[in-house]
mmCIF file of the N, C-alpha and C atoms, coordinates in Angstrom:
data_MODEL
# 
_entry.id   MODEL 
# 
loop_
_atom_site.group_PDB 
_atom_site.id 
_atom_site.type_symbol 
_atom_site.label_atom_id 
_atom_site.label_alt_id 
_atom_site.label_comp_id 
_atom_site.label_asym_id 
_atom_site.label_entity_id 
_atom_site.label_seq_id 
_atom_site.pdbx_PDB_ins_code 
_atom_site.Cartn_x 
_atom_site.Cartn_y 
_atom_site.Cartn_z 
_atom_site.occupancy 
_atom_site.B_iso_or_equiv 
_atom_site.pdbx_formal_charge 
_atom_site.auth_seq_id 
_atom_site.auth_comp_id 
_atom_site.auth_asym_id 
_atom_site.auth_atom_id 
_atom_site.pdbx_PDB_model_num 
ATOM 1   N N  . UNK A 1 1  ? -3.773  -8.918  -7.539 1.00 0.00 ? 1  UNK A N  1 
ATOM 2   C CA . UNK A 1 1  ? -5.121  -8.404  -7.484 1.00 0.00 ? 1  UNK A CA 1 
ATOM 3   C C  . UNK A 1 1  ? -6.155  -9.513  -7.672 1.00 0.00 ? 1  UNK A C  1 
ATOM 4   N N  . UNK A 1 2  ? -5.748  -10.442 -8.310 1.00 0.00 ? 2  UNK A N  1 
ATOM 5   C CA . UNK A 1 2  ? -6.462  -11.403 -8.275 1.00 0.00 ? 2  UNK A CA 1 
ATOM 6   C C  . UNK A 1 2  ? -7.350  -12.519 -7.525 1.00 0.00 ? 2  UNK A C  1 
ATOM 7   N N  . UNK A 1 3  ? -6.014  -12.289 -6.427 1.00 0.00 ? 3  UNK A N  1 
ATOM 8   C CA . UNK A 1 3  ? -6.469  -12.993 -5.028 1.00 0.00 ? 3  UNK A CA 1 
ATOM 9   C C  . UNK A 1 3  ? -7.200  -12.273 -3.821 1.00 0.00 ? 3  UNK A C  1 
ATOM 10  N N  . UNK A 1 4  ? -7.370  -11.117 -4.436 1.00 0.00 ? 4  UNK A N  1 
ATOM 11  C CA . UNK A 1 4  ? -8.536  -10.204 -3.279 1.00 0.00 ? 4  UNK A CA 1 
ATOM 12  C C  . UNK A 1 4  ? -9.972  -10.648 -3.545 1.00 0.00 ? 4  UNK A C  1 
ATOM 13  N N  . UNK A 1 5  ? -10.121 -11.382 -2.259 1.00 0.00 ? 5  UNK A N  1 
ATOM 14  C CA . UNK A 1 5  ? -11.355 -11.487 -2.038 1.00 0.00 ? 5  UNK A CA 1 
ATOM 15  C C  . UNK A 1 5  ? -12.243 -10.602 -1.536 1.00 0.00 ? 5  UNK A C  1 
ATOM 16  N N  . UNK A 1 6  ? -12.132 -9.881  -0.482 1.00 0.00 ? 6  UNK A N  1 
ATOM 17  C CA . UNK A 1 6  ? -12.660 -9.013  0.250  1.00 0.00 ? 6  UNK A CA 1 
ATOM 18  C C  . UNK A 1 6  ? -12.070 -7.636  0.774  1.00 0.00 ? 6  UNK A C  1 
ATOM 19  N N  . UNK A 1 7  ? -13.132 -6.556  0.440  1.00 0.00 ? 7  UNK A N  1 
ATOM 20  C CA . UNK A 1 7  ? -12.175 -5.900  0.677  1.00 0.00 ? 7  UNK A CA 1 
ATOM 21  C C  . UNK A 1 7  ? -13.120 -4.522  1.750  1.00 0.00 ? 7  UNK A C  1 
ATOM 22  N N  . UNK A 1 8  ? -12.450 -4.072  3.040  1.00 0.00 ? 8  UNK A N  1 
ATOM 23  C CA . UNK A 1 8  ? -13.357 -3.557  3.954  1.00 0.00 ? 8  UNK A CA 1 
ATOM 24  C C  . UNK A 1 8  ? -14.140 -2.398  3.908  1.00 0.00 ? 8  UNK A C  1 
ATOM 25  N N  . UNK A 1 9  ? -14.846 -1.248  4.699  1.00 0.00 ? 9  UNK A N  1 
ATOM 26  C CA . UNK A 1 9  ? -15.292 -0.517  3.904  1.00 0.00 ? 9  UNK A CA 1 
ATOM 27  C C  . UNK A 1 9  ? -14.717 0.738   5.532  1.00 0.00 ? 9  UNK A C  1 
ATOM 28  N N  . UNK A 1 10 ? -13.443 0.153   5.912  1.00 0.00 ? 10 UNK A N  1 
ATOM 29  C CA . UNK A 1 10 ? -12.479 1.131   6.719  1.00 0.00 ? 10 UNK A CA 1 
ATOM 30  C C  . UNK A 1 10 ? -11.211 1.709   6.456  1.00 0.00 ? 10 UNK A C  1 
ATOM 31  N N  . UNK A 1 11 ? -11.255 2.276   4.923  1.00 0.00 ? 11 UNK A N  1 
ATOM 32  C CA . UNK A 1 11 ? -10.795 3.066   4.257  1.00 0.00 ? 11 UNK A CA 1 
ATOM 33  C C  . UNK A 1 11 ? -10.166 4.559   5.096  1.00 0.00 ? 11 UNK A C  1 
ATOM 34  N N  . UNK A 1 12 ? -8.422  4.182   5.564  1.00 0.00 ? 12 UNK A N  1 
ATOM 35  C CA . UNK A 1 12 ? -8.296  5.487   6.327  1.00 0.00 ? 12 UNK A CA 1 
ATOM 36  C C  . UNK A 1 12 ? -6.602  5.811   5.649  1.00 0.00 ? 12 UNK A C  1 
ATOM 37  N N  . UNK A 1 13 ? -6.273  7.444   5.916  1.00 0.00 ? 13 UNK A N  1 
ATOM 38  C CA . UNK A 1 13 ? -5.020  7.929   5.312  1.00 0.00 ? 13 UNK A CA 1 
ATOM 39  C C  . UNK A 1 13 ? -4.048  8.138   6.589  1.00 0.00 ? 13 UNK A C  1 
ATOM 40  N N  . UNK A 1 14 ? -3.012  7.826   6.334  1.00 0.00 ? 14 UNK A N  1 
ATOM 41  C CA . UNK A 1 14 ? -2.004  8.518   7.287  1.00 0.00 ? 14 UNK A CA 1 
ATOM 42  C C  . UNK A 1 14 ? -1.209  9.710   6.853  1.00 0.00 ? 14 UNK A C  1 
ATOM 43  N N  . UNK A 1 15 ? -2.179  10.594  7.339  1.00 0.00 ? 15 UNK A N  1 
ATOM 44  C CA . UNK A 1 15 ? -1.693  12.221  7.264  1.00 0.00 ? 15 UNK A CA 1 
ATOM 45  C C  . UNK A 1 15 ? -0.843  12.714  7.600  1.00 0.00 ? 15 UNK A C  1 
ATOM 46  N N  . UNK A 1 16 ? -0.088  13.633  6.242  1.00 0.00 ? 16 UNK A N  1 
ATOM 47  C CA . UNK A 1 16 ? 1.167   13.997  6.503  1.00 0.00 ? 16 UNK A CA 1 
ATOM 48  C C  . UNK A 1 16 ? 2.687   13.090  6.412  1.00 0.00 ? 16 UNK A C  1 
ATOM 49  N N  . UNK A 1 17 ? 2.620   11.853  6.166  1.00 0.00 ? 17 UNK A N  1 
ATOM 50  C CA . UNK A 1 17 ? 3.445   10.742  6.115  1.00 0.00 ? 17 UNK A CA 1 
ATOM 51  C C  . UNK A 1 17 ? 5.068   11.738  5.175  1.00 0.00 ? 17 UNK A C  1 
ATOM 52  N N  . UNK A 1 18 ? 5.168   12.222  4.465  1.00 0.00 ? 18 UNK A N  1 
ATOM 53  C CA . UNK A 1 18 ? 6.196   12.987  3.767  1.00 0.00 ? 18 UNK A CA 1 
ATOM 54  C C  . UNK A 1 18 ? 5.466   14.101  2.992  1.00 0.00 ? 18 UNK A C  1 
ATOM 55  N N  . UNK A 1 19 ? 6.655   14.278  2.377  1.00 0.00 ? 19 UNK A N  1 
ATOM 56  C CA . UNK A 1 19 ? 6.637   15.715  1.221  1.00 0.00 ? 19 UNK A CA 1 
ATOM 57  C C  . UNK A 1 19 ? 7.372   15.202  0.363  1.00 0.00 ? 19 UNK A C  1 
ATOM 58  N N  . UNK A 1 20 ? 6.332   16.082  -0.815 1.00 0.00 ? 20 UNK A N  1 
ATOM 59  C CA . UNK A 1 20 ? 7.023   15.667  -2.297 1.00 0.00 ? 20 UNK A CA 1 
ATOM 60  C C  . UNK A 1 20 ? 7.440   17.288  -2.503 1.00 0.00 ? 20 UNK A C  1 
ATOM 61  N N  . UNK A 1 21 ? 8.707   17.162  -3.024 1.00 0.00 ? 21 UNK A N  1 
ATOM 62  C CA . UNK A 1 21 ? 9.323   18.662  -3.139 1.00 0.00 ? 21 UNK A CA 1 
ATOM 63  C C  . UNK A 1 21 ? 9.626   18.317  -5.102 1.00 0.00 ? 21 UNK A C  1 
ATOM 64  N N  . UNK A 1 22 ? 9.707   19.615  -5.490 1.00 0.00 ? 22 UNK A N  1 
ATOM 65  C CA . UNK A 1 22 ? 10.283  19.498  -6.815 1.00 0.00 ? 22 UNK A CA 1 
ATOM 66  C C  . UNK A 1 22 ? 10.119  20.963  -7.023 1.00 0.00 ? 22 UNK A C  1 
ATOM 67  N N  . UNK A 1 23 ? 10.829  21.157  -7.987 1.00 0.00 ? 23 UNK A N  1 
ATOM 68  C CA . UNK A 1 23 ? 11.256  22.910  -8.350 1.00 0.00 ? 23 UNK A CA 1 
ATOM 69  C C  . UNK A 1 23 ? 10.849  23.567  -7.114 1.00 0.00 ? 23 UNK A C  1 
ATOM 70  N N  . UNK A 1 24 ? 11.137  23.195  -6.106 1.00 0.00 ? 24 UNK A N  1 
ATOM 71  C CA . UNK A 1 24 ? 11.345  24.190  -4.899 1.00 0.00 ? 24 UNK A CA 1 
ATOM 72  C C  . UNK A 1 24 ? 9.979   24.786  -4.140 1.00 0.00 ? 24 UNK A C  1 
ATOM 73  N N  . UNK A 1 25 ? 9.179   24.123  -5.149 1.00 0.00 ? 25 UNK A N  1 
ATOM 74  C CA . UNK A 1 25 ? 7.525   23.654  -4.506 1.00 0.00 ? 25 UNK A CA 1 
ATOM 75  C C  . UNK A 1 25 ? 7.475   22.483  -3.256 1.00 0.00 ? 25 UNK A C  1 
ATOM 76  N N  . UNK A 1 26 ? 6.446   22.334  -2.596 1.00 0.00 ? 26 UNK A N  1 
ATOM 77  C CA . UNK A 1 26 ? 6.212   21.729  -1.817 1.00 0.00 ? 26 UNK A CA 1 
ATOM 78  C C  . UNK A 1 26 ? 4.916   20.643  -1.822 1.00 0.00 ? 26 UNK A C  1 
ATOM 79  N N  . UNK A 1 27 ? 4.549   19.783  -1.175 1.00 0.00 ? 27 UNK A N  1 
ATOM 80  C CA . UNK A 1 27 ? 3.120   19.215  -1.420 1.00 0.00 ? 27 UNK A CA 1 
ATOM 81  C C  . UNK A 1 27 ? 2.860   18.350  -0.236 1.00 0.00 ? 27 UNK A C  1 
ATOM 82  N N  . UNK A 1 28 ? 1.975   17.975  1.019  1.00 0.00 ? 28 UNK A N  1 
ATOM 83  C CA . UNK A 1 28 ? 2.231   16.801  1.761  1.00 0.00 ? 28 UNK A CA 1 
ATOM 84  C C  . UNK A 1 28 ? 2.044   15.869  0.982  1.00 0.00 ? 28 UNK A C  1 
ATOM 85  N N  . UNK A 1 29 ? 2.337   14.523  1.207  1.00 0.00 ? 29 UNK A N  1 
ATOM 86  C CA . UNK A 1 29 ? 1.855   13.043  0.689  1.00 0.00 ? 29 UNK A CA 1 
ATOM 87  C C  . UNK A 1 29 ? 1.073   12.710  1.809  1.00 0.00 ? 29 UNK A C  1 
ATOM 88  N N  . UNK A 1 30 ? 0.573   11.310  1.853  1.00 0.00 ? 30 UNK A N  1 
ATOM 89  C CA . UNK A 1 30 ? 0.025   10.066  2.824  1.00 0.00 ? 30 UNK A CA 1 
ATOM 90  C C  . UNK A 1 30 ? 0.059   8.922   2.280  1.00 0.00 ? 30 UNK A C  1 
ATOM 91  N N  . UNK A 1 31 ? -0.595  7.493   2.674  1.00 0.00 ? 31 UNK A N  1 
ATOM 92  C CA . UNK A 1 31 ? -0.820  6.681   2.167  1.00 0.00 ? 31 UNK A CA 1 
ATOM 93  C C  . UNK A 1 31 ? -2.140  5.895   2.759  1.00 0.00 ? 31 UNK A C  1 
ATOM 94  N N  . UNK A 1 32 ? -2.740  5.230   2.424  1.00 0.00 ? 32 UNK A N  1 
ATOM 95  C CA . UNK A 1 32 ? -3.720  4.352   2.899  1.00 0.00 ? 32 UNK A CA 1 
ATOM 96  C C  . UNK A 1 32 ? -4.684  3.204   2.089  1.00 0.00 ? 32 UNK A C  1 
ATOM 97  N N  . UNK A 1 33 ? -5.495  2.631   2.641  1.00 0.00 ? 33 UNK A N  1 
ATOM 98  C CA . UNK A 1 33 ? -5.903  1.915   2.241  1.00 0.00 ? 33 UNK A CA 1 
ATOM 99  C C  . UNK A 1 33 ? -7.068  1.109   2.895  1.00 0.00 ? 33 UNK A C  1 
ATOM 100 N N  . UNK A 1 34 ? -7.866  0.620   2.554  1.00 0.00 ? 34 UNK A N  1 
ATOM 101 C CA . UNK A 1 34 ? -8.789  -0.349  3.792  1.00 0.00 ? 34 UNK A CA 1 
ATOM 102 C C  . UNK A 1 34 ? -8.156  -1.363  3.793  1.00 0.00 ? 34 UNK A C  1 
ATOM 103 N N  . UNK A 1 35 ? -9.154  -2.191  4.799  1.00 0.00 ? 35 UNK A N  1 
ATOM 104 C CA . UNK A 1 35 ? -8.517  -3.609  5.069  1.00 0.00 ? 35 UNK A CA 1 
ATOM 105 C C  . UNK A 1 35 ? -8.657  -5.042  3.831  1.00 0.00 ? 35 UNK A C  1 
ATOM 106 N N  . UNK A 1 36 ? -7.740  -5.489  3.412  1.00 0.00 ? 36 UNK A N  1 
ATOM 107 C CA . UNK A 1 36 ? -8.214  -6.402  2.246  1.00 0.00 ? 36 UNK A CA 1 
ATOM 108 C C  . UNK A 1 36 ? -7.793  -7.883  3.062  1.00 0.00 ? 36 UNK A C  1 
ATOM 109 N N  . UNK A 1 37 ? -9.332  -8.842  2.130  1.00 0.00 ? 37 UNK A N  1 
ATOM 110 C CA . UNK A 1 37 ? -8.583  -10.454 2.678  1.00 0.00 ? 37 UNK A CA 1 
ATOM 111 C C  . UNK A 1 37 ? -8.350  -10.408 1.369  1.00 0.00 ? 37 UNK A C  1 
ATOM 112 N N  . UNK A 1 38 ? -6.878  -11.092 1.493  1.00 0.00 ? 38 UNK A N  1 
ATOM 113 C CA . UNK A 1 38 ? -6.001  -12.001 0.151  1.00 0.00 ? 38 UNK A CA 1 
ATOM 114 C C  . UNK A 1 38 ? -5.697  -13.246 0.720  1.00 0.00 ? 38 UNK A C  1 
ATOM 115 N N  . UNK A 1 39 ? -6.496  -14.262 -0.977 1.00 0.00 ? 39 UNK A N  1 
ATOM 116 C CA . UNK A 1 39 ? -6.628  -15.243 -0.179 1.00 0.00 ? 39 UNK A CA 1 
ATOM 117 C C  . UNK A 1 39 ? -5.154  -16.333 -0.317 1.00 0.00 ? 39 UNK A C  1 
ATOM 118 N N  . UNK A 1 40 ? -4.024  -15.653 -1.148 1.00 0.00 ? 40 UNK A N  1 
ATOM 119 C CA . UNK A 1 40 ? -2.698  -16.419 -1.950 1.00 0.00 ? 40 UNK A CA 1 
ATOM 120 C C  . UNK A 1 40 ? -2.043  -15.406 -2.115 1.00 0.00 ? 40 UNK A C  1 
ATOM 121 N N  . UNK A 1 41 ? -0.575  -14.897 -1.230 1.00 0.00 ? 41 UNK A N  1 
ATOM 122 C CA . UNK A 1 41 ? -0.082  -14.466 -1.404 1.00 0.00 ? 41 UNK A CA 1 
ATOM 123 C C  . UNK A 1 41 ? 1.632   -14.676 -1.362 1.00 0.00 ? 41 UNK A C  1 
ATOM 124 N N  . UNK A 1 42 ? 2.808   -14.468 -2.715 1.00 0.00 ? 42 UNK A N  1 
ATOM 125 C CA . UNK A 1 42 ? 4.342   -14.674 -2.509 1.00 0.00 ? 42 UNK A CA 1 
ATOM 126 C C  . UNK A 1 42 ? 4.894   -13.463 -1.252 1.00 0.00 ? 42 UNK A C  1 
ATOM 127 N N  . UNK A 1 43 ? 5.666   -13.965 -1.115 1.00 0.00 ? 43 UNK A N  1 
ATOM 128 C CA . UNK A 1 43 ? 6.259   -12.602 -0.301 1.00 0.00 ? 43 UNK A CA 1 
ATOM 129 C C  . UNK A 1 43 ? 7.840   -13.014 0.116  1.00 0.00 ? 43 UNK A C  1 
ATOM 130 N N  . UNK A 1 44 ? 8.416   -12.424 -0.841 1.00 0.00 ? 44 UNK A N  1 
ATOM 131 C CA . UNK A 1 44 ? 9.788   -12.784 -0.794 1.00 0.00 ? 44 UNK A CA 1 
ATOM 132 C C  . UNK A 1 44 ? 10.457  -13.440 -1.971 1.00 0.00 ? 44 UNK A C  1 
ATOM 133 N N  . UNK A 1 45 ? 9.826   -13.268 -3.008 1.00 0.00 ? 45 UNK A N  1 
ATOM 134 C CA . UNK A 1 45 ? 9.895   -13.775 -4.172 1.00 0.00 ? 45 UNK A CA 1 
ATOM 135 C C  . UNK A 1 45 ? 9.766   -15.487 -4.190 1.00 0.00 ? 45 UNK A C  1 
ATOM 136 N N  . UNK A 1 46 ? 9.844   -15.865 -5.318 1.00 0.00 ? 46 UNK A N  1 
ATOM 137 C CA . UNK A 1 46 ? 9.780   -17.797 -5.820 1.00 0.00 ? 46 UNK A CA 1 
ATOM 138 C C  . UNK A 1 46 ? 11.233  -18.199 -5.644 1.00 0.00 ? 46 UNK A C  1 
ATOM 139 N N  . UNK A 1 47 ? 11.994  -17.596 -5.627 1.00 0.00 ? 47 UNK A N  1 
ATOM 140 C CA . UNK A 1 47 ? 13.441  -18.559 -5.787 1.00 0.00 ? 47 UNK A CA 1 
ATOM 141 C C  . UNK A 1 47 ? 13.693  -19.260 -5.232 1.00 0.00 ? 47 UNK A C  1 
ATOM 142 N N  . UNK A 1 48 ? 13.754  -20.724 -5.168 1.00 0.00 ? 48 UNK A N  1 
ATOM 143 C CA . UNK A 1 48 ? 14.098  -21.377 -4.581 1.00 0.00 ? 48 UNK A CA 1 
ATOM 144 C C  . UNK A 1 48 ? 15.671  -21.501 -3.819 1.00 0.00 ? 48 UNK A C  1 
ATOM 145 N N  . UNK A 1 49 ? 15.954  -21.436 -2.168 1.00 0.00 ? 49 UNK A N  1 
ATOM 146 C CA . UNK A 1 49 ? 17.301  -21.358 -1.870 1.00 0.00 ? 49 UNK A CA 1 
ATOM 147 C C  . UNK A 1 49 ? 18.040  -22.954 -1.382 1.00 0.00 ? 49 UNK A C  1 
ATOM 148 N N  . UNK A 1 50 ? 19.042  -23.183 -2.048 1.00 0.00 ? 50 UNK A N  1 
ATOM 149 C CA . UNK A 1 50 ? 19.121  -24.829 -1.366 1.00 0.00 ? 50 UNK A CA 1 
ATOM 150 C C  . UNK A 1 50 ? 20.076  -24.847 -0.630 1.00 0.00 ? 50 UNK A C  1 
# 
């Protein structure tokens, strides 16, 4: 979080993406987010492989 510099103001959901079920209830989910610049990011963890 640290490395977000910017962050957009095109904030959208993808509707319907799953269901959360539990005691035989139901619920849709989604997920989303706007667009962020990060300006330092790992991806794939630090370990070095030799």
């Amino acid at each position: 979080m640290k490395e977000i510099s910017m962050i957009g103001d095109d904030l959208s959901f993808n509707n319907g993406i799953g269901i959360f079920i539990k005691n035989g209830q139901s619920i849709p989910v989604s997920v989303g987010q706007p667009t962020l610049k990060i300006n330092k990011m790992t991806v794939g963890g630090t370990k070095k492989i030799s």
